[in-house]
N, C-alpha and C positions, 0 to 999 in steps of 0.2 A: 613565247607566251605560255608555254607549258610550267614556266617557276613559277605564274602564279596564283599557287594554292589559296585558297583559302583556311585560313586555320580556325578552327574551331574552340571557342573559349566556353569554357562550361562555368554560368555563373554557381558559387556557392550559398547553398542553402541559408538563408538568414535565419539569426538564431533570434528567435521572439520573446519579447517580455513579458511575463504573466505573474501580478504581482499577489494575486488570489486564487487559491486553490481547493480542491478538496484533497481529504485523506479519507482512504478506506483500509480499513484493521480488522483483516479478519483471524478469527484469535481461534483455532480449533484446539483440541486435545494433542496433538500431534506435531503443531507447525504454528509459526505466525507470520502471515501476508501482510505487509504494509504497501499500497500502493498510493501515490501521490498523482493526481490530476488536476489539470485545467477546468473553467468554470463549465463546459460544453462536454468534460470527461476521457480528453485526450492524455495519454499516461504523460507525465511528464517525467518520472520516476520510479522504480519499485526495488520491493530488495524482502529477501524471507530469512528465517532463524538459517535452514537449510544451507543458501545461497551463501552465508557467512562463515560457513566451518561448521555448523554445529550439527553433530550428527545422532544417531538414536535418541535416548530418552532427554538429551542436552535440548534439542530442538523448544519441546515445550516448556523449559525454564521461561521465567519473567527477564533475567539477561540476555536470554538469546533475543526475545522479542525486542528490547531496547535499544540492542547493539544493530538490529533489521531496521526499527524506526528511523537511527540515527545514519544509515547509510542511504535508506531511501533520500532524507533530505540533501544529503549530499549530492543524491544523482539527481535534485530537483534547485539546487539552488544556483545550478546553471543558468537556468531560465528565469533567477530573480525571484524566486516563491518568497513570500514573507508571510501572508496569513492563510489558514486551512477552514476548513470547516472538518470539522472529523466524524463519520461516521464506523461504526465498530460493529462487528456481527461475529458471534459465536459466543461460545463458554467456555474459551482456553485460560489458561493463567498469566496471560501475559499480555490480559487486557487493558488495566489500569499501566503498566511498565512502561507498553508503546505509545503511550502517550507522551510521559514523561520522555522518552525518548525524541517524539517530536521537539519537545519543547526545549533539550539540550541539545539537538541540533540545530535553533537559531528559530524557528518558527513561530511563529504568535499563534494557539488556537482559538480561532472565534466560538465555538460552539461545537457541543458532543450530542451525536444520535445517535443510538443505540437501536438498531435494524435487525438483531437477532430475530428470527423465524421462530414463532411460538402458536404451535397447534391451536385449533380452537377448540377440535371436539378428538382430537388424535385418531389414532389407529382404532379398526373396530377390533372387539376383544373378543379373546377365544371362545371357540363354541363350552360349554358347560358337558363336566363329562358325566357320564353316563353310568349307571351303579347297576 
């Protein structure tokens, strides 16, 4: 009675289908982030200029961002992604590009918001010097 083990079967993760998504593009001076999520903001995908080869001043091109859009969809079209809603935040240049990127990776975009952070009354200003 000792042969009989029990063996232990580990089921595998089910891979789930999420046919709506968002995208968020964040577009700095330096880099551009594309991440793709689920409607609840579970990452389904992401991919940056960085992440793809592109290094020093190359990062902030409009083709590094494009060539990042279009790989994040890749690592999202596992899970069936067909439409985004896309949200963008910064004032990099490779704003408008990751879009387009999106959308030659297979994408539909439903809708663009633009969530850049814009002071209301900014920083207080220097004290006035003194004569």
């Amino acid at each position: 009675m000792a042969d009989d083990k029990k063996k232990s079967t580990r089921k595998k993760p089910k891979k789930r289908l999420v046919t709506d998504g968002k995208a968020y593009i964040q577009a700095s001076f330096n880099n551009t982030i594309v991440t793709i999520t689920d409607e609840a903001g579970e990452v389904l995908g992401w991919s940056s200029a960085g992440a793809n080869g592109f290094k020093g001043p190359k990062k902030a091109t409009p083709y590094a961002a494009q060539v990042a859009a279009e790989k994040a969809v890749e690592n999202a079209k596992v899970y069936g992604v067909e439409r985004v809603h896309v949200f963008i935040k910064g004032a990099g240049t490779g704003r408008e590009q990751s879009i387009r990127g999106l959308q030659n990776g297979g994408i539909q975009v439903e809708s663009l918001t633009d969530t850049t952070a814009i002071p209301h009354n900014g920083c207080r200003a220097k004290k006035t010097r003194r004569v």
